[in-house]
C-alpha positions in Angstrom: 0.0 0.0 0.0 3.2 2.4 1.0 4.8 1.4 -2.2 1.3 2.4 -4.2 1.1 5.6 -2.9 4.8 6.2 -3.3 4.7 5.4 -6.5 1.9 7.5 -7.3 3.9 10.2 -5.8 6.9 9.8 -7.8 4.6 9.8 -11.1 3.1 13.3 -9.7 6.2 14.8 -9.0 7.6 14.0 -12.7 4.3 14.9 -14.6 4.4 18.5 -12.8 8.7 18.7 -13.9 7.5 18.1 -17.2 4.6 20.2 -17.2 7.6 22.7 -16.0 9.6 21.9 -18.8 7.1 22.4 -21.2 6.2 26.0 -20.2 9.7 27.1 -20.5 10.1 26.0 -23.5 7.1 28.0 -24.6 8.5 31.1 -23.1 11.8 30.5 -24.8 10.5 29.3 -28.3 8.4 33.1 -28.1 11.3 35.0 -27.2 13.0 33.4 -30.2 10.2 34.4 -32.5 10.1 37.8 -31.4 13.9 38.3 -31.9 15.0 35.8 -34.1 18.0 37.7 -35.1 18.9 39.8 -32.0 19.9 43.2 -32.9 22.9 45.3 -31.7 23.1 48.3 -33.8 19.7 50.5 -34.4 18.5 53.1 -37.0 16.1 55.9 -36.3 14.1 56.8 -38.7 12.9 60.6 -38.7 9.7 60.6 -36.9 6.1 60.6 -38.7 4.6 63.8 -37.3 0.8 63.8 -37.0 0.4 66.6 -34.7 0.2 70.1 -35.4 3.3 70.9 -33.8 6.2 71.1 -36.2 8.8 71.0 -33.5 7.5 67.1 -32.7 10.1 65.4 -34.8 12.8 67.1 -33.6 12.0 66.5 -30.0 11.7 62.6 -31.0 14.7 62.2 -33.0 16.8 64.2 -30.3 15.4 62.2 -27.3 15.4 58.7 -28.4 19.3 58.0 -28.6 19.6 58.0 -25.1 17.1 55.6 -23.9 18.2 52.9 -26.5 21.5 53.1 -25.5 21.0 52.6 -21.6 19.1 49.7 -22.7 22.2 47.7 -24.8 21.9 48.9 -28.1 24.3 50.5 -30.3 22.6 53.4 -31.8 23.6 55.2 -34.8 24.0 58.7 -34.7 20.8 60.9 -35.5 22.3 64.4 -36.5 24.7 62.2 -38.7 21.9 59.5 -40.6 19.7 62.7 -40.7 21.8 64.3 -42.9 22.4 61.4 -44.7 18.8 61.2 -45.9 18.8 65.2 -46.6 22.0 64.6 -48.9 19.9 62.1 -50.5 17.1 63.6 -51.2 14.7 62.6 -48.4 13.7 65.2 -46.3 10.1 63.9 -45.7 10.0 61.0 -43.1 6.8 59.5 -45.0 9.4 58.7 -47.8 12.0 57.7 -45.6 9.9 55.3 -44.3 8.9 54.0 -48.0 12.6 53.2 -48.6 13.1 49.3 -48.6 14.2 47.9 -45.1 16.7 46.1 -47.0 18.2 49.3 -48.6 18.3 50.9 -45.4 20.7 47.8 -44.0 22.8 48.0 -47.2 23.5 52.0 -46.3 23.3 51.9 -42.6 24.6 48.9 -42.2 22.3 48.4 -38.8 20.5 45.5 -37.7 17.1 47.2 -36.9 15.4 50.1 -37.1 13.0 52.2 -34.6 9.8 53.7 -36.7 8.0 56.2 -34.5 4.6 57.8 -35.1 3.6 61.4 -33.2 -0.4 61.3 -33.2 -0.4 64.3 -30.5 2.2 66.7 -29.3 2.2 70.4 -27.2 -0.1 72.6 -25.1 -3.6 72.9 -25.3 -4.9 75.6 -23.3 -8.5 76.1 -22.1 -9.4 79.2 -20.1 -8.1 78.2 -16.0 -6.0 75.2 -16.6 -3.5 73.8 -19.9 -2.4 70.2 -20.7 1.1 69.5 -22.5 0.5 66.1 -24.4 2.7 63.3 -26.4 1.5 60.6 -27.7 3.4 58.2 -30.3 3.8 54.7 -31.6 7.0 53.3 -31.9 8.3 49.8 -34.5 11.4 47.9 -33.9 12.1 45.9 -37.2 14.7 43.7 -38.3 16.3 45.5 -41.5 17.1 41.8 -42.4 13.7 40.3 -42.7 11.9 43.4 -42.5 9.7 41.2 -39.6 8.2 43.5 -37.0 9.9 42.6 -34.0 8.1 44.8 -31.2 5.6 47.4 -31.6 3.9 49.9 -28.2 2.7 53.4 -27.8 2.7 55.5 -25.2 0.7 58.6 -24.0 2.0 60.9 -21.2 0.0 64.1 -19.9 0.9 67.0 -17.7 -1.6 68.9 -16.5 -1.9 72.5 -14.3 -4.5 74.0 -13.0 -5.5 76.4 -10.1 -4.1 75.8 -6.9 -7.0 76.7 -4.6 -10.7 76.7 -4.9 -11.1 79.2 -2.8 -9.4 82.5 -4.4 -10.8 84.4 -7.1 -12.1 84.4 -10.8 -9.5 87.3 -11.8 -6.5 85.4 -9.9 -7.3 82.2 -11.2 -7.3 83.7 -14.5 -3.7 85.5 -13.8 -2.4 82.1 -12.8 -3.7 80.5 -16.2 -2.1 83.5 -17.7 1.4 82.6 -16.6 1.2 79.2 -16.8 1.0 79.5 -20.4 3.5 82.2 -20.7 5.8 79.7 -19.0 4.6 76.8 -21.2 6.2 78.7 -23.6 9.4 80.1 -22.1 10.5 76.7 -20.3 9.5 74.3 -23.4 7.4 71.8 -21.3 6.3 70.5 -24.6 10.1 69.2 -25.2 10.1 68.2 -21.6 7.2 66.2 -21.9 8.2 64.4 -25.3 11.4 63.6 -23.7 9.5 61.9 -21.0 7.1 59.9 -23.6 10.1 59.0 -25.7 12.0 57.7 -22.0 8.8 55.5 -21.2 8.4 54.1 -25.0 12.2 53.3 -25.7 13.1 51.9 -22.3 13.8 48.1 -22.2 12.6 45.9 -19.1 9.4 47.3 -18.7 6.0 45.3 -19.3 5.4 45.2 -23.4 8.6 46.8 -23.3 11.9 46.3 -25.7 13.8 42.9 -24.7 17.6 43.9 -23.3 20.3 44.7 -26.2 23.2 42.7 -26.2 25.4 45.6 -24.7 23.1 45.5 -22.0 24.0 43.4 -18.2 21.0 41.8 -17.7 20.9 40.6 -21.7 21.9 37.4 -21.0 19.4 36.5 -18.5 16.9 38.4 -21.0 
């Protein structure tokens, strides 16, 4: 009877280290699919600007260097690939996005590139209160295969308003006032698309970018 139970036990204990197995062989197999080629050196492409804001692009193309390479990759100089394009010919990001990922590995010579979309971008100011928005989509594909290999947006808000309910119409209206006057002096658009472009670009998060290979925690990525 002790040997039937133990038995039994033994036969649990093996089914579960399979069932075990199994799973971790799923996770790996869809890491491997999302990055089949792991890239090291990164392209990016001059942002799509849907906004009204002309000065979107810019802000995105100076702010996402830095967050790609705290998170392991190799990233190709903007200013220098931007100029690039312009010697080219390209100075609309809709038709540098047309151009053939394959073309873009033969010039660049980088493994993937980062494709970013502004849908919203600046200040929108109502009569006691503003909001400074950035919203964008951002690609990573694999200039090799042209295969998307991870895709997110991201929205970030900052909002003021008036301080107290309790003072008047003409001061609340003075404070509004100001606070657009300094939306405009200290750039919180900028500030705020640096910020969207920090949360989007970062690796490590949920639905974030998986580790580059420059990166410490890459190998146990």
């Amino acid at each position: 009877m002790h040997k039937s139970k133990l038995s039994h036990s033994i036969i649990g204990i093996l089914l579960l280290i399979g069932a075990i197995s199994i799973i971790s062989c799923a996770t790996a197999t869809q890491a491997q699919i999302n990055y089949p080629n792991h890239p090291r050196s990164i392209l990016i492409m001059p942002p799509i600007n849907q906004s009204v804001d002309i000065g979107a692009p810019s802000t995105f193309l100076a702010t996402a260097a830095y967050p790609l390479a705290e998170s392991g990759y190799y990233v190709l100089p903007p200013t220098l690939t931007t100029e690039m394009f312009r010697q080219n010919g390209v100075t609309v990001a809709e038709e540098a996005h047309a151009i053939p990922h394959s073309r873009l590995h033969e010039i660049f010579g980088a493994d993937a590139a980062i494709y970013i979309t502004i849908t919203q971008y600046g200040a929108t100011y109502y009569v006691i209160t503003s909001a400074v928005q950035a919203y964008a989509t951002a690609r990573l594909v694999d200039l090799r295969s042209g295969h998307t290999l991870w895709s997110d947006e991201v929205r970030v808000t900052d909002s003021t308003s008036s301080s107290s309910n309790q003072q008047s119409i003409l001061t609340t209206l003075l404070e509004a006032a100001i606070d657009q006057v300094a939306n405009v002096l200290r750039n919180r658009a900028y500030d705020t698309g640096r910020k969207a472009n920090q949360q989007l670009l970062t690796a490590g998060r949920e639905r974030g970018l998986m580790y580059g290979p420059y990166h410490p925690e890459f190998i146990t990525e």
